[in-house]
N, C-alpha and C positions, 0 to 999 in steps of 0.2 A: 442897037439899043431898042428900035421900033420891034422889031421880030422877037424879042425877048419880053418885051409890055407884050406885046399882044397873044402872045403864048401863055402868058401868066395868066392876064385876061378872062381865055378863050376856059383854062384849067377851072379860074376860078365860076366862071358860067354853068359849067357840067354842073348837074342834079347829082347828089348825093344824100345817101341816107341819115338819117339821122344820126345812129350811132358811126357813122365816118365822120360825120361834122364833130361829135363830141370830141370823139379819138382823137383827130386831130387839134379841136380848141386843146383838150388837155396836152397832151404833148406840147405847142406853143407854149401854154401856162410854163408848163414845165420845166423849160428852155429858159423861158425870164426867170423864174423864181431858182434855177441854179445860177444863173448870172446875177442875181440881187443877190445871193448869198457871198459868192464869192468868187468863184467857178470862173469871173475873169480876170479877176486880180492879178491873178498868177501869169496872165498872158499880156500884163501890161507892163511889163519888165522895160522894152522899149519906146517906140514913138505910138503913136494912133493908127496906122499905116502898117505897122510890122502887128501890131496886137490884134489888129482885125482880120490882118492873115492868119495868123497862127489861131484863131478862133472858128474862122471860115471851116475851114476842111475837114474837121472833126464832128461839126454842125451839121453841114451838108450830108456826110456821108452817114447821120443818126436818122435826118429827114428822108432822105431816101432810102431805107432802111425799113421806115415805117410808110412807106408806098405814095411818097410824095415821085410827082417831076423832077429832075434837077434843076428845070428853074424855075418854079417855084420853090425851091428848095434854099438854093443861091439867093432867093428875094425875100426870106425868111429871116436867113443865118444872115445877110447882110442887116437886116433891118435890126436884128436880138446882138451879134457881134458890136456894130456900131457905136449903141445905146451903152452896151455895156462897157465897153473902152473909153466913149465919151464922161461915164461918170463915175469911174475908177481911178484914185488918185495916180 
């Protein structure tokens, strides 16, 4: 878990341009405002546990897609998955 904060960390310390910083705020944006819409309802069929998996992998593999880490990536889609399953009937 230590190796994994501190990877995030180190990710998050790296200077980056401004239009990277946008890019990425809007993409996050993006990612909640489908999961406010609905985008997890549908993966809440089961428990909190199975709905956060079946939201993970599809997450991750958008964020690194758009030149994230994977664990930053992972610490993303856990954080937007979570939320969204925690408050989806």
């Amino acid at each position: 878990m230590n190796n994994k904060f501190d990877e995030l960390t180190k990710s998050l310390a790296q200077s980056v341009t401004r239009r990277a910083a946008l890019k990425k705020f809007g993409v996050s944006f993006a990612g909640i405002a489908l999961a406010c819409l609905g985008l997890a309802s549908k993966a809440h069929a089961g428990s909190f546990k199975q709905c956060v998996n079946k939201c993970m992998g599809p997450c991750v593999d958008y964020y690194v897609s758009q030149g994230y880490n994977r664990d930053a990536a992972t610490a993303n889609c856990q954080a937007q998955c979570s939320f969204s399953c925690l408050h989806w009937p």
